[in-house]
N, C-alpha and C positions, 0 to 999 in steps of 0.2 A: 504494500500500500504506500504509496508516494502523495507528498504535499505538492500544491499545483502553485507557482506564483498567481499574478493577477492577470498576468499574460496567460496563463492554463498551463506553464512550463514546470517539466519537474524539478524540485527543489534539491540539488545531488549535496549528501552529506561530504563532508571531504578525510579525508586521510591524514591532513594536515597537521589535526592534533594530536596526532603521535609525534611523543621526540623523534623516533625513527625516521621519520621521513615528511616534509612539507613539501611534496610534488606534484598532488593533486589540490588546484586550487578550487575554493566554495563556489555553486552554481546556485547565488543566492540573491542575483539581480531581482528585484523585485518596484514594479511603481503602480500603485493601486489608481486607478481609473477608468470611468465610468464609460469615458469614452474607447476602452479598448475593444466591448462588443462592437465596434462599430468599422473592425479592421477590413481589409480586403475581403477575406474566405466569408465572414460571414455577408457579403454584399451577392456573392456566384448564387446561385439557384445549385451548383451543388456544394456544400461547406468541406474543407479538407477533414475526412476520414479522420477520427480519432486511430492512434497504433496500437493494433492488436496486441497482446501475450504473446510471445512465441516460446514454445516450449524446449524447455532449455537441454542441453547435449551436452556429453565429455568437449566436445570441440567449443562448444560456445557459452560454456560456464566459465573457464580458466579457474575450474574448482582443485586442479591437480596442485599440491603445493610447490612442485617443483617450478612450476609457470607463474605461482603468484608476484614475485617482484617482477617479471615478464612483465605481466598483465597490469601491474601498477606504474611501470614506464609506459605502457603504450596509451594505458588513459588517458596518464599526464598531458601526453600530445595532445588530445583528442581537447578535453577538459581546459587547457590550457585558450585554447581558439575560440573554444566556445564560450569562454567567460568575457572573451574581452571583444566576441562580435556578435553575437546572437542575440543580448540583450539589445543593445545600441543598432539591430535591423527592427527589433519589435518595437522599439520606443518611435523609432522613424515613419515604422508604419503605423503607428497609433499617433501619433502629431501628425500625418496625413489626415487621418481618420476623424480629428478632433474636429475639422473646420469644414472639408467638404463635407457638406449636408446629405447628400445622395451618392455612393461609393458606386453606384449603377449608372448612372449620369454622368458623374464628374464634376468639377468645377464649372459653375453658370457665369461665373464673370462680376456675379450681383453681390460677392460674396463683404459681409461687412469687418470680417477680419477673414485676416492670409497669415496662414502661418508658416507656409510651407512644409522644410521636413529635416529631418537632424540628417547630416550625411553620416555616411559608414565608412570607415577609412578607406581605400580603396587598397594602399601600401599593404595594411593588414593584413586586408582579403586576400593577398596575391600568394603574400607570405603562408595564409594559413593554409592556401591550397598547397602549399610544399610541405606545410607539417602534416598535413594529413595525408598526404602519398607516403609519407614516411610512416605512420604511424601504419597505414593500412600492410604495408611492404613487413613489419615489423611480428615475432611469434609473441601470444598464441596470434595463431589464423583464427580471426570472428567474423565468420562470412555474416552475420546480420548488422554488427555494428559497424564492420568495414565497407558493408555496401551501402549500409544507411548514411552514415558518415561521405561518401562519394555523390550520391544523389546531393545531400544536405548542402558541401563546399561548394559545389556547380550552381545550385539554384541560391547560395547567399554569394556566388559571383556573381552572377547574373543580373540579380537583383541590386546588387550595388552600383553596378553601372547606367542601370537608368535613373536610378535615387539622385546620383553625383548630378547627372543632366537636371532631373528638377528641381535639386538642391542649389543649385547653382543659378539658375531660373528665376527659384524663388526668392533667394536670398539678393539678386540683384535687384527681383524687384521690376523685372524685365516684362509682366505682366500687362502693367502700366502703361507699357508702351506697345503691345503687341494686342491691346483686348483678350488676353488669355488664350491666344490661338495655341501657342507653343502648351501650356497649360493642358489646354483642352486635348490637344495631338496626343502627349505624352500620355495621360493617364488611363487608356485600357491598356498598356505597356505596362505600364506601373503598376493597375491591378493584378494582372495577368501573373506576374515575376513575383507581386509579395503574397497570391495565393498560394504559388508552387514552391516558395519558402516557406509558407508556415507549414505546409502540409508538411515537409522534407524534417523541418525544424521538429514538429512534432514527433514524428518518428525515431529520430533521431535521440531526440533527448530522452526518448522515454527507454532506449534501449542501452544507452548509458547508463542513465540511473540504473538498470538493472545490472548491469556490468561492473558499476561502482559499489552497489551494496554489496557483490561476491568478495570483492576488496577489504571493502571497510569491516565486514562480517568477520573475515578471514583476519585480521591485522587485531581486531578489539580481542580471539580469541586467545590469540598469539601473544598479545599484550597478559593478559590474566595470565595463563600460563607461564611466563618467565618472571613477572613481575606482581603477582599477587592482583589483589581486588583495590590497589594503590588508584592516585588522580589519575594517572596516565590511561589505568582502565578504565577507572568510573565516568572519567571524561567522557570516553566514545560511548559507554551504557547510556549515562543522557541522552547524548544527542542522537541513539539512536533508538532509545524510546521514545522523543520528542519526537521522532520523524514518522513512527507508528500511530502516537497518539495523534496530529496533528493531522493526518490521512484520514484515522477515524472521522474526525471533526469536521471533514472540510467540505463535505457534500450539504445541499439547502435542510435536508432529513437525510437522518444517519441512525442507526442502531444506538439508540443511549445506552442498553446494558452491555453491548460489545464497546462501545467508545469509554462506558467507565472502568472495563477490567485494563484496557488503556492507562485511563487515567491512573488505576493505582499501579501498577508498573514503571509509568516514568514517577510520581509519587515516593514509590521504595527506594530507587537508584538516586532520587535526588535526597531524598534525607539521607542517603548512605553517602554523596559525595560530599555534602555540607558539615553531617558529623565527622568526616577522615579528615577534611580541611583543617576544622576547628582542633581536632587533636596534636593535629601533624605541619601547625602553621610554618612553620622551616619547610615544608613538600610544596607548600603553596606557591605556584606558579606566577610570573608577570601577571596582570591583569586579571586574578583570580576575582579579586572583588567584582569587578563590571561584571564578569563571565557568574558570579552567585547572583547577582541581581537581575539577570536575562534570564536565569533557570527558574528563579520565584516568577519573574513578568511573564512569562509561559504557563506555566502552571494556573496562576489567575487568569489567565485569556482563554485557557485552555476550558477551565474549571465554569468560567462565565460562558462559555459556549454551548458546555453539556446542558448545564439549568434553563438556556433560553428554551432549546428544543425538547428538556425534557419538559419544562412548564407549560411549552407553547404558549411562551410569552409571546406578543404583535410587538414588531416594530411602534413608536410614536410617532406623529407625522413628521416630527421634528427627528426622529433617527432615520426617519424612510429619506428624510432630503440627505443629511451625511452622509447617507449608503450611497444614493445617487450622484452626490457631488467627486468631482474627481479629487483624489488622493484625501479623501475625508471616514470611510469606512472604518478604519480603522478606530477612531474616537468612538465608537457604538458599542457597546457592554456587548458582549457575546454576539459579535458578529463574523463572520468568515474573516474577514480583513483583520480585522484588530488579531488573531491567532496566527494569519501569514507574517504578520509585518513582528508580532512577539517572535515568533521560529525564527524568521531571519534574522532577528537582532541575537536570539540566542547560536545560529550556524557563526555570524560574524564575530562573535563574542569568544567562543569556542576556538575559530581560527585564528585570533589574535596571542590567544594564550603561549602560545611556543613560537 
């Protein structure tokens, strides 16, 4: 079960907070806004495919231990590109999304703000399309993440190149003088490229996260084992019940007695990391403090979220508007948002620690 940002992307635990290794960096971009229903796929008459389950294999688990630090460099590559373009193509295409009125039409010319659209670095993109031939070239062989990853580079190339054109467009300002024809030409291009990215995106990311849990599963076990039930392990136990529970929670309705055996699970592990701290404050990590006050703001957003659905509390009209307003959700006592935006602050929290 995976947490979805606000973009629907999955939220990958990282590795990082093992002293052993910071190679996989947090897939923890997250910007809550109202206006992100409003992207390309959902404007098509067909919306991009949610990604299936694929059932998992000796070849495409990387469960063998001999392959696990294998499989922990190749993610890096993987994980590494995606953290620093995936987010910055969704934000682009959600500030597209925020101003044109009709994602089916286009831009009418009438519009009373322009906001154009965030570019995507272009150098980046070039770059990532070399680390991801590298990664895919690299053992184990994961013919699902390697070919999803293939699809995913090509359509955020793709897609970058026409964003740069009406990124540039717009930010000149060149509308002004053109009556939006350039505008208008460009965007079933524009549609077209950030549908068969999200779709690509989606797929991709979801097949990661499954490939990073095999990791991180593997490394938290490995940690207890040589090193006791110490921070080092109870670290990843958090975060990696936070990522269970947070799953539980994250659907409009959701099983409240399956989402409370949840809740007391991450519960047990965080009183067990906060009494080892308090014994052992010499073990206590940089940043420990921030990282126990993310594990409590969790737990309380987590805990306010069960009670709304178990109460079947209503929204006020006054939280139906916050829910609505871009990057305001989260202020709402038990709402979806307020539990992404606690998990991400406790993944960045977590990553900071080592």
């Amino acid at each position: 079960m995976s947490i979805r940002d606000s973009f629907g992307r999955p939220v990958l635990l990282t590795v990082a907070v093992l002293a052993l290794s910071g190679s996989l960096a947090a897939c923890s971009k997250s910007s809550d806004s109202s206006t992100q229903g409003k992207t390309a796929a959902s404007s098509q008459s067909q919306a991009a495919p949610a990604a299936q389950d694929k059932p998992a294999s000796t070849s495409d688990t990387g469960a063998s231990a001999s392959d696990d630090a294998a499989l922990e460099q190749k993610l890096s590559l993987y994980i590494d590109c995606y953290n620093r373009l995936d987010g910055a193509a969704h934000r682009s295409i959600a500030r597209y999304a925020s101003w044109v009125r009709d994602m089916k039409a286009g831009p009418t010319g009438h519009e009373t703000i322009v906001y154009g659209l965030y570019p995507i670095d272009p150098q980046q993109t070039k770059t990532c399309k070399d680390t991801f031939a590298k990664a895919a070239a690299q053992a184990p062989a994961l013919a699902d993440l390697d070919g999803d990853g293939k699809k995913y580079i090509q359509a955020l190339d793709d897609l970058s190149g026409v964003v740069q054109q009406a990124y540039t467009y717009y930010d000149r300002k060149d509308y002004k003088d053109d009556g939006f024809a350039k505008g208008k030409k460009l965007h079933p291009e524009l549609v077209q490229k950030m549908t068969v990215f999200l779709q690509a995106s989606d797929v991709f990311a979801t097949e990661l996260d499954k490939q990073n849990d095999v990791v991180f599963v593997a490394h938290m076990k490995k940690i207890e084992k040589e090193q006791g039930r110490k921070i080092p392990y109870l670290e990843m136990a958090v975060m990696h019940e936070a990522k269970q529970l947070a799953g539980a929670v994250d659907a409009d309705q959701f099983d409240v007695a399956e989402a409370g055996k949840h809740m007391d699970a991450y519960g047990k592990v965080a009183d067990e990391i906060q009494a080892y701290a308090t014994a052992h404050p010499k073990e206590q990590p940089m940043g420990w403090s921030h990282f126990d006050t993310t594990v409590e703001d969790f737990r309380k957003a987590a805990k306010e979220r069960i009670r709304r659905i178990r109460d079947n509390t209503p929204y006020t009209a006054s939280e139906k508007s916050l829910l609505a307003a871009q990057g305001s959700s989260w202020m709402v006592e038990g709402s979806r948002g307020k539990v992404v935006k606690a998990y991400n602050s406790l993944v960045s929290a977590g990553n900071m620690l080592n």
